[in-house]
N, C-alpha and C positions, 0 to 999 in steps of 0.2 A: 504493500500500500504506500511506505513513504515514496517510494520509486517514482512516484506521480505526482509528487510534491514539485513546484515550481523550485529552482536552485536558492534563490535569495528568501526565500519561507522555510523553507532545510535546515539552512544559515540561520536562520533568525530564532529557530525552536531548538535548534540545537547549541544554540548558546546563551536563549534563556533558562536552558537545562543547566549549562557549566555555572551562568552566575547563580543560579537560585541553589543548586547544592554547592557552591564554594560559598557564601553568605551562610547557610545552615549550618555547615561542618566547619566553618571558624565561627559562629555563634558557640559550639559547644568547644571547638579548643579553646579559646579565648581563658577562660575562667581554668582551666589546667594548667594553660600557659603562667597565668598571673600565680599560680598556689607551687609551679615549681620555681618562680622567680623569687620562691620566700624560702622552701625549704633547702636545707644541707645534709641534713640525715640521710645518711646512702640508701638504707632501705627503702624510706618514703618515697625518696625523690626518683626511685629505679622505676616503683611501682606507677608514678605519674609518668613519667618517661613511656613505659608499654599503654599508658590509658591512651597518651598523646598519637602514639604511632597507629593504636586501634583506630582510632578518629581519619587519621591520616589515609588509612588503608578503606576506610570505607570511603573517602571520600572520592577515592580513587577508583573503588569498586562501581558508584553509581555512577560515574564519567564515563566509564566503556561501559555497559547500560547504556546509557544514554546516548553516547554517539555511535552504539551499533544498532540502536533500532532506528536511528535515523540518517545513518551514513553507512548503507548496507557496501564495504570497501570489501573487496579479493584481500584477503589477508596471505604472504607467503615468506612463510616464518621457517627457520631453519637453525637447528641446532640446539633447540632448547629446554629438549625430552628429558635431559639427568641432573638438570637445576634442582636445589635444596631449599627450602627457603630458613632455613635455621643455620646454614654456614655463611660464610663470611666471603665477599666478592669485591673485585676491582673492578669496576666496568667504563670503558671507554667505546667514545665512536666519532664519527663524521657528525658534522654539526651544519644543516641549512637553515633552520629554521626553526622556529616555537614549537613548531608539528614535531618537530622529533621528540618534544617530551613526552606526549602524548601518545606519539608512538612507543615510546620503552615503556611507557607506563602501564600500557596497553599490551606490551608482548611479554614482560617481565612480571606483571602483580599477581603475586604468588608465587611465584615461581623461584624467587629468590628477594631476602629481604627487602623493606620500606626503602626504597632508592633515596639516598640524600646527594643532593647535587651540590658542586663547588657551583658557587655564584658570586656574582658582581655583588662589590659591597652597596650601590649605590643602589639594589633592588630593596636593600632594608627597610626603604620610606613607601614600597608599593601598598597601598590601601589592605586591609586583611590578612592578604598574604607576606608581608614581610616579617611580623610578629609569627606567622604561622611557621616563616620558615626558621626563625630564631629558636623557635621554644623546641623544633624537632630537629634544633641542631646540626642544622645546614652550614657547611662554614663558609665563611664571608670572605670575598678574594679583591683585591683594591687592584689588580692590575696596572699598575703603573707601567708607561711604556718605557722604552729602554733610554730616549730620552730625558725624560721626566727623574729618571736614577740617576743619570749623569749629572745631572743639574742639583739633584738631593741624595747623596749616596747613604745618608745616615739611614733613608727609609727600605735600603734593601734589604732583604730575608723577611719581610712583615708578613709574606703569601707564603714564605716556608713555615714560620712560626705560627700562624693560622690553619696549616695544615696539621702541626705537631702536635695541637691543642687539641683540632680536632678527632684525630687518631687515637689522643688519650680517653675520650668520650667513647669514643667507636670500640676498643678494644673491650668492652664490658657486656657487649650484647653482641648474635648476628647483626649483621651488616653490609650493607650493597652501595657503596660506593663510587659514585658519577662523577665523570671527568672529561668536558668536551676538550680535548687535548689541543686543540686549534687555539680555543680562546676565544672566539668569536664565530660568528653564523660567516657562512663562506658567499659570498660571491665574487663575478670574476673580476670585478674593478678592484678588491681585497687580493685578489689572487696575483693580479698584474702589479699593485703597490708591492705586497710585497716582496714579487719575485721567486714566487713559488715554484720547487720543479714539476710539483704535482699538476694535473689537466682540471682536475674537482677535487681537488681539496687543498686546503691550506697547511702550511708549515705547522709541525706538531711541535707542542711546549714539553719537554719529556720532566724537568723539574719537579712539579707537582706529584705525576703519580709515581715518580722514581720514592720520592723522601716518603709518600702513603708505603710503600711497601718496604722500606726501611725501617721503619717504624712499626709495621706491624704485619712482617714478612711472617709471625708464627703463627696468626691468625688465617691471614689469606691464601689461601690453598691453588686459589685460579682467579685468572685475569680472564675476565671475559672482553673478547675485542667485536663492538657490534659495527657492522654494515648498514643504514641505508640507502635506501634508494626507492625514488618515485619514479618507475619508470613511463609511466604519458609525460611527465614534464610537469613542473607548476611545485611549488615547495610549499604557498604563501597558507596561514591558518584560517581566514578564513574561504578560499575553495574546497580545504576538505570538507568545512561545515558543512557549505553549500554544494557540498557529492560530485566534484568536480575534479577529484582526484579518484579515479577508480579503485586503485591497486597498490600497495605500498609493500615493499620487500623487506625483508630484514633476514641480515646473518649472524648467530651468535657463533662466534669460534672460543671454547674455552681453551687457554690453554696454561698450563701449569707453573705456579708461580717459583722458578727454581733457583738454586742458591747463586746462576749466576744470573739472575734480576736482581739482585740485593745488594747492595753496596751505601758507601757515603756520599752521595752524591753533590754535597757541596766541598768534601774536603781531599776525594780521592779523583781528580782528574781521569786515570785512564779507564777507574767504572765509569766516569760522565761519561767518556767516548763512547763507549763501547754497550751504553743504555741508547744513547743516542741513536749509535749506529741502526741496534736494534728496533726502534720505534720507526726510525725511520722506513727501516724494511719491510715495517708491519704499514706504514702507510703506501709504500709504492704496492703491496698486491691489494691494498685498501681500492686502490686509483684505479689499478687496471680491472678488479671485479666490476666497478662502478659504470666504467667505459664498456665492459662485455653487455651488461644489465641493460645501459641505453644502447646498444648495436641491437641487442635482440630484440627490441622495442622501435626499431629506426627514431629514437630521437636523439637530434643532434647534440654536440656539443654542449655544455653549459654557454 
């Protein structure tokens, strides 16, 4: 039946959907939020912790609900049959857009823990959801660019030391761990600034999730490295509202978090190399799946 729905009516129910259950389910974190901003007693505050994440998980639950009975998409998901949701995960991917959250949230809930994402510090002032993402302990990433360091060297490590902290949080429960390693949504005027070798994707940041699995290499068993790709074309959030994206792919490769991932990475140079080297080889067959996925789809280029 939605199938007949005109596309801007799709759009419009399906994201009176997303705000009327994100308003309900920050009405209820809200008040959990503020009672673990009081307490220190580890017990209490573990116990709010798992209320916070319940809250979290539903709300995420009626989101896909909701945009699969009105966004009837080809789902083709791969790899994601021996996920746990009580072990502990690194997960990284390709980043174009908002939809990708929705999409891991969507191929992942359940499947393996409450996804907390590194984010822009400057999302902390978003209406509802910046408190929402505080109290479930999303850590906060200031990004400063490499300029912006030269000009203030005092503020460098502030995104490793924000990862350190949040590591020490993470290490007490399962945990699933998001990381658009790019830094930023890709496209190709980003692509051509910075000089990227990649054709669709941007230059990976390996810093970040090197120091996460420094930190808590005894926890995390596997690095899940996700793929997508929209192959009709089109990335933006609201066409998939409005069902204008048909088909959305995704690849999970897990693969095993081993003792030669692990190193110092700010104070042992030839692990930084050689983390390096490796991400980066995980993004050149990132690029060329990418480029296969629009060949078999004849869509062009980015």
């Amino acid at each position: 039946m939605t199938r007949a729905l005109p596309g801007p009516l799709r759009g419009a129910l399906s994201a009176l959907w997303l705000l009327g259950n994100t308003v309900l389910s920050c009405g209820l974190l809200l008040p959990a939020a503020a009672l673990k901003g009081v307490l220190y007693a580890p017990g209490p505050r573990r116990r709010v912790e798992h209320l916070l994440e319940g809250i979290a998980t539903r709300w995420v639950r009626v989101n896909n609900l909701g945009l699969a009975l009105l966004n009837p998409v080809r789902w083709q998901v791969e790899g994601v049959e021996d996920l746990r949701p009580d072990d502990w995960y690194l997960v990284i991917s390709n980043h174009q857009s908002w939809l990708d959250i929705v999409v891991l949230q969507r191929v992942l809930a359940g499947r393996v823990p409450f996804l907390k994402f590194f984010i822009k510090q400057q999302l902390i002032w978003v209406p509802l959801l910046g408190i929402a993402w505080w109290a479930l302990d999303f850590p906060f990433m200031r990004r400063h660019s490499r300029e912006f360091l030269e000009r203030n060297p005092h503020l460098r490590g502030q995104d490793l030391e924000a990862t350190r902290r949040a590591c020490e949080r993470f290490a007490a429960r399962p945990t699933a761990i998001m990381n658009f390693v790019e830094g930023t949504r890709f496209t190709p005027a980003k692509r051509l600034r910075q000089g990227s070798p990649f054709a669709r994707l941007l230059k990976p940041r390996a810093g970040g999730i090197a120091f996460v699995l420094g930190a808590m290499g005894r926890q995390i068993h596997q690095l899940l490295d996700v793929t997508i790709a929209y192959p009709a074309g089109g990335t933006g959030f609201w066409r998939f509202l409005c069902g204008r994206i048909p088909e959305v792919q995704v690849r999970v490769e897990a693969l095993p978090v081993t003792p030669e991932l692990l190193g110092d990475y700010d104070g042992d140079a030839a692990y930084r190399q050689r983390f390096q080297e490796w991400l980066n080889r995980r993004w050149e067959a990132k690029d060329r799946l990418l480029a296969d996925r629009a060949g078999a789809t004849g869509s062009g280029p980015p």
